[in-house]
Every structure is written in C-alpha cells, then in structure tokens.
Backbone as CSV, one residue per row, in Angstrom:
resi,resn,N_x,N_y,N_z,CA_x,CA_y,CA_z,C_x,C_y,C_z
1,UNK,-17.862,-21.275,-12.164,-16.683,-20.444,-12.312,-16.981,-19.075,-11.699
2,UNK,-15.984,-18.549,-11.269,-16.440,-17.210,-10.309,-15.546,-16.094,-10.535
3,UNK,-15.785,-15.518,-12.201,-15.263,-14.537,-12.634,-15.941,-13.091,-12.493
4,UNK,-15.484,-12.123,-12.366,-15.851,-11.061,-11.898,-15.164,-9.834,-13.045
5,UNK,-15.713,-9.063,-13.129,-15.277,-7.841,-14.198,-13.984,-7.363,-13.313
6,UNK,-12.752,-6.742,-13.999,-11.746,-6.206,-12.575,-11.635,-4.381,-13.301
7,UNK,-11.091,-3.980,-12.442,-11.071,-2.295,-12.550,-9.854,-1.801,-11.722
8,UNK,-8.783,-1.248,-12.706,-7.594,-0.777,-11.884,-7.943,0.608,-11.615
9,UNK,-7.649,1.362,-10.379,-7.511,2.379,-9.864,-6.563,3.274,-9.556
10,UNK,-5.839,4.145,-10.421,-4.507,5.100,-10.335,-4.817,6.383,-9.398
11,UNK,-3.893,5.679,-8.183,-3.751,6.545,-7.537,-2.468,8.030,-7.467
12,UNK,-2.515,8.955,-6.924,-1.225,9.753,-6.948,-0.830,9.793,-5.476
13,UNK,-0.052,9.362,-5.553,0.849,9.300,-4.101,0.404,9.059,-2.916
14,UNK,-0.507,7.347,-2.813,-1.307,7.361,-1.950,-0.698,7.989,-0.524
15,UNK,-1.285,7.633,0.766,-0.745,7.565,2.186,0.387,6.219,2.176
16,UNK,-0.007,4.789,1.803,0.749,4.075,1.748,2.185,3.909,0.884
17,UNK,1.834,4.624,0.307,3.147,4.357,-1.038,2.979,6.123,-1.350
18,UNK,3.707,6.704,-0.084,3.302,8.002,-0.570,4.758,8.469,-1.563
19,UNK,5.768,7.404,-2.242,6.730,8.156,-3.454,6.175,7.919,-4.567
20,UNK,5.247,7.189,-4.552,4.602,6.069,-6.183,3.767,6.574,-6.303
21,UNK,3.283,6.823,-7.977,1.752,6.453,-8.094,1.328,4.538,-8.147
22,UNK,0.226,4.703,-7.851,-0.381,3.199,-7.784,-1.186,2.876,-8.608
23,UNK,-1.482,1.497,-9.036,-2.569,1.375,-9.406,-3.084,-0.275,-8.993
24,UNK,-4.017,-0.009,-8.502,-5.023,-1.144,-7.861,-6.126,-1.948,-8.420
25,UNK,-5.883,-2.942,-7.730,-6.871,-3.906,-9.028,-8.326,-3.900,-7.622
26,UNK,-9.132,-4.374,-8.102,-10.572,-4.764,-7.752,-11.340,-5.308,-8.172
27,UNK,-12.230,-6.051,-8.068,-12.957,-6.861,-8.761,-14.615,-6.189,-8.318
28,UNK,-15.267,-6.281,-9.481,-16.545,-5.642,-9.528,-17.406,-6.987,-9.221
29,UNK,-18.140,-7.344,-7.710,-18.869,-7.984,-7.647,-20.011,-7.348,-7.141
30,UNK,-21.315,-8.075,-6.583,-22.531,-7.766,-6.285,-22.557,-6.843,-5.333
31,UNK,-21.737,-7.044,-4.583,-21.823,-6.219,-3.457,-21.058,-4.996,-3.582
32,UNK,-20.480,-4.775,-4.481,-19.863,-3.501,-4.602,-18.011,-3.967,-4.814
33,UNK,-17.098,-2.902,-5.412,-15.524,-3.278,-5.546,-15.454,-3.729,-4.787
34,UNK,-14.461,-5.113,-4.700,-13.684,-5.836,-3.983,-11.679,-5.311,-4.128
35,UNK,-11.341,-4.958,-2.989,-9.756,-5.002,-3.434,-9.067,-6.091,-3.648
36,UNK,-8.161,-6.352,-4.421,-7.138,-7.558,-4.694,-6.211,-7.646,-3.910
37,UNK,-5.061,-8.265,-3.870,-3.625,-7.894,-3.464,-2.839,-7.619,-4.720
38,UNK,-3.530,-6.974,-5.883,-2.927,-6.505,-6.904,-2.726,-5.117,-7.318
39,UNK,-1.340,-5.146,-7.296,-0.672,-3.880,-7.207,0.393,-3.057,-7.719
40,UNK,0.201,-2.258,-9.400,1.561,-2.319,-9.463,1.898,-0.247,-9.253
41,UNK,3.028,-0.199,-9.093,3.586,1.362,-8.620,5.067,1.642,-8.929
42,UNK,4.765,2.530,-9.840,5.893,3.109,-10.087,5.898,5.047,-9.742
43,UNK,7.181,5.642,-9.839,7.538,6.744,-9.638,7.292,7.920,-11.129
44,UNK,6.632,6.957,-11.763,5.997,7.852,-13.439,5.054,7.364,-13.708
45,UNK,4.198,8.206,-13.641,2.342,7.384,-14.009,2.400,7.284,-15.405
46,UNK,3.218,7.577,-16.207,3.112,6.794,-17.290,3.122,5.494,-18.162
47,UNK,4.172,5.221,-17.038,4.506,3.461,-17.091,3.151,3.033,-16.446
48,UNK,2.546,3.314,-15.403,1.365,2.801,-15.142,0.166,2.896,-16.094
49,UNK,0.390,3.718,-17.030,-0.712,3.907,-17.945,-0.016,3.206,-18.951
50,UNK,1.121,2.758,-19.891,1.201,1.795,-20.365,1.161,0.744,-20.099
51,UNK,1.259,0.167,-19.097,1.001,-1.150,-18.429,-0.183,-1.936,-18.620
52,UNK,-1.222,-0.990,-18.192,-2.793,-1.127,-18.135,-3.235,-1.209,-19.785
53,UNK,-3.066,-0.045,-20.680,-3.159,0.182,-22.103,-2.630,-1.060,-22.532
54,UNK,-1.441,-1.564,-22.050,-0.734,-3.003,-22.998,-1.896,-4.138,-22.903
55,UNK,-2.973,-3.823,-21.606,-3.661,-5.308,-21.079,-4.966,-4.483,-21.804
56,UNK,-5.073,-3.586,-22.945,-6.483,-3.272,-23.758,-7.240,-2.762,-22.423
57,UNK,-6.635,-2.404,-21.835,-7.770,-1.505,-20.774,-8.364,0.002,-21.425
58,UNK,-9.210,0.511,-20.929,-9.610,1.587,-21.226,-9.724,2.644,-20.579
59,UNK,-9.359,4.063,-20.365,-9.105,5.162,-19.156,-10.083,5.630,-18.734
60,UNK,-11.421,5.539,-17.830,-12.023,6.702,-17.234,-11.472,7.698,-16.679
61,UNK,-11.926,8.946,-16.570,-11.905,10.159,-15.625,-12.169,9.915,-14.452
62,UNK,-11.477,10.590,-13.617,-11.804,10.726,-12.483,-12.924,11.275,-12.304
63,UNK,-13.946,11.291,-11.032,-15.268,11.551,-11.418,-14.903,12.784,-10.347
64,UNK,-15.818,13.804,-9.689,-15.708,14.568,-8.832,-15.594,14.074,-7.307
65,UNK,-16.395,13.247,-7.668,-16.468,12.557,-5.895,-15.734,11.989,-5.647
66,UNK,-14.639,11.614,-6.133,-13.525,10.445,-6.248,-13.210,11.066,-4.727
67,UNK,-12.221,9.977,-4.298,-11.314,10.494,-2.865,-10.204,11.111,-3.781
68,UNK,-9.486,12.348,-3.248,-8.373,13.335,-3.585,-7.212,12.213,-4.149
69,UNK,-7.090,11.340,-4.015,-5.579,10.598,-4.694,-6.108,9.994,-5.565
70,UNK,-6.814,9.683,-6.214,-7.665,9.333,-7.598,-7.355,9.866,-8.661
71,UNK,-6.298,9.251,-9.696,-6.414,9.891,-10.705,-7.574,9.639,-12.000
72,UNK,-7.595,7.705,-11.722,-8.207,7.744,-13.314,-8.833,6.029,-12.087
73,UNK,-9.833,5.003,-13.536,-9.645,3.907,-12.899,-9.738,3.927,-15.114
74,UNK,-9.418,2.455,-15.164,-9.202,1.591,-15.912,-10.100,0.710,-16.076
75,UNK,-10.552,0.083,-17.162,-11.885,-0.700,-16.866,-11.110,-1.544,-18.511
C-alpha cells in the first residue's frame, strides 16, 4: 500500500489564482513534498481554514523562509 502523510498549504493570492486564497495538498514522501492535483480556493481564508479544521487537521505557522504567499500549511 503506498500511503504517504499529506500537508495542505494556504496560500494568499497565489500568481495562479491571484483572486483566491488556496490551499494545496502534497504528499510527504522520501524525497521531499510531492504536489497533488488537490485544490481547494476560495475568496475568504476562512472557509479554507474550516474546511481543513472539519478534516482534524492542525495549523502550523508560517515559518520565515516560507515563499511570500504562504500563509500557514496544515498537517
């Protein structure tokens, strides 16, 4: 079976979806995050933070080094 830990990533107004915040799924394998095609974005990062909270996720901080559209990731 080839399950992997996943980690959403809230972005603020990427380049691609520059009206939305985003948030991105990834999967934590050996080699480092993998991106998904999982993606959800809305125009209130709050709904994105209930979304994630409904699935028992948990909020990290953004760290310093993050890239500038980084708000939080989810684990």
């Amino acid at each position: 079976m080839d399950e992997h830990l996943s980690m959403w990533t809230v972005y603020n107004r990427p380049t691609d979806y520059p009206e939305s915040y985003v948030a991105r799924r990834f999967e934590i394998r050996p080699e480092g995050p993998t991106p998904t095609n999982d993606v959800v974005r809305s125009g209130d990062v709050e709904v994105i933070r209930r979304f994630l909270a409904l699935h028992g996720l948990t909020c990290l901080s953004r760290r310093d080094d993050d890239e500038p559209h980084i708000m939080e990731t989810w684990v």
